[in-house]
N, C-alpha and C positions, 0 to 999 in steps of 0.2 A: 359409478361415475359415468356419464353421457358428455362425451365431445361431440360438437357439431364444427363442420370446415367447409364452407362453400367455396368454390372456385369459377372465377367467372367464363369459363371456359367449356368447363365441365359439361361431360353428357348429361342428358337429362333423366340420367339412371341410376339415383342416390347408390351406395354401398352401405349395406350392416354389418359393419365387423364385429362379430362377434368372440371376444376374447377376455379370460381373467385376467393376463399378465399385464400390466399397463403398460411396460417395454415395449412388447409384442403389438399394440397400442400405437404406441409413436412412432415404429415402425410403420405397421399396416398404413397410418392414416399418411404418413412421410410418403409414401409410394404413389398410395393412390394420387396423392396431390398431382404428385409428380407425370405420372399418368393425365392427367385433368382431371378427375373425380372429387366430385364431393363425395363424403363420408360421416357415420354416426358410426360412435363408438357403445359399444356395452358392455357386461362382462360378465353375464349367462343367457343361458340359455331361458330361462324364465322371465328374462327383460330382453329378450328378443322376442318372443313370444308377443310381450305385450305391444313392444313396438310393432311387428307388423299386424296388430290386430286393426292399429290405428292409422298405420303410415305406411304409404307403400316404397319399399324399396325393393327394386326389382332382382338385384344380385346380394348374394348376402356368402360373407367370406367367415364361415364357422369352423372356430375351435373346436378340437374333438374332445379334448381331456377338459371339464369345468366343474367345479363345483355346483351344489342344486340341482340343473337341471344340464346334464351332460351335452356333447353336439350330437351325437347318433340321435337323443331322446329329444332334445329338441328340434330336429330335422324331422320324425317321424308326426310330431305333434303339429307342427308348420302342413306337413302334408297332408294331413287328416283336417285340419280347423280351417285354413283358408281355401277361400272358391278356387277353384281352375286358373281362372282370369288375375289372381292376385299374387299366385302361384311364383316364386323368389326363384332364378338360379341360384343353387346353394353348391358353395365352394369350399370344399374342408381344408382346414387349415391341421397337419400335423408335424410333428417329429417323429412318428413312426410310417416308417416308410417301406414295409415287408406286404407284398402284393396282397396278403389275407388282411392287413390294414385297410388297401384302397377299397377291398372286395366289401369288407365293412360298413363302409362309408356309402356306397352303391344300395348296397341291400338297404341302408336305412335311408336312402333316397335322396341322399347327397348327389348332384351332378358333376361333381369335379373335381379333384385334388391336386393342393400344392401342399407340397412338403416345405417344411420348416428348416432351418430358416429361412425365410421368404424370399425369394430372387426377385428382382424387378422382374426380369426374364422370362419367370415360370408366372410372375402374377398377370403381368402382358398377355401372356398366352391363354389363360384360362379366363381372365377379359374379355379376349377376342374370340374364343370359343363362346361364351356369352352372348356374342353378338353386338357387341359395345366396341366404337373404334375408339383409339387410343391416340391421343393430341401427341405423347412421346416414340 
């Protein structure tokens, strides 16, 4: 399933959430709205792949745990396929939250971690580390 939510407001720095749980889903896109962001939803890592093959979204807030095609695996596949210049902040999204997690996430070239459940707080933050201001 693929949600699309524009916001008239919004930076002009789409987000790919990448995520199975469709809860997890209505949350993530609820925030970002809330935030100003538009957002596309997916829910692996192998329809993340192809979306940014086609569509550039600059920040991309990836689940780690997914069926097909995992976030670690589809992180390293994202870094290896697209140019430099197309090149996603990629934000892992987990509920394992034990430092050899984040370390994880780093080695497969994840730039950021927010732990689950998702804080406006902590998503603001690594937003903003991003480089994207935030309308909230």
């Amino acid at each position: 399933m693929i949600i699309e939510q524009a916001v008239g407001d919004a930076p002009d720095r789409p987000v790919l959430v990448v995520e199975d749980n469709h809860l997890n889903q209505i949350v993530a896109e609820g925030m970002l709205r809330l935030l100003g962001y538009s957002c596309r939803c997916v829910s692996d890592g192998l329809q993340a792949l192809a979306v940014l093959q086609s569509d550039e979204h600059p920040i991309v807030l990836m689940d780690v745990h997914m069926p097909l095609l995992d976030g670690y695996e589809a992180t390293r596949r994202i870094r290896a396929e697209l140019p430099a210049e197309r090149q996603p902040y990629i934000i892992a999204l987990s509920a394992s939250v034990l430092p050899e997690d984040a370390r994880l996430c780093r080695d497969a070239g994840m730039d950021d971690f927010v732990p689950k459940p998702i804080s406006k707080i902590s998503l603001r933050a690594a937003l903003d580390r991003a480089g994207t201001p935030t309308t909230d």
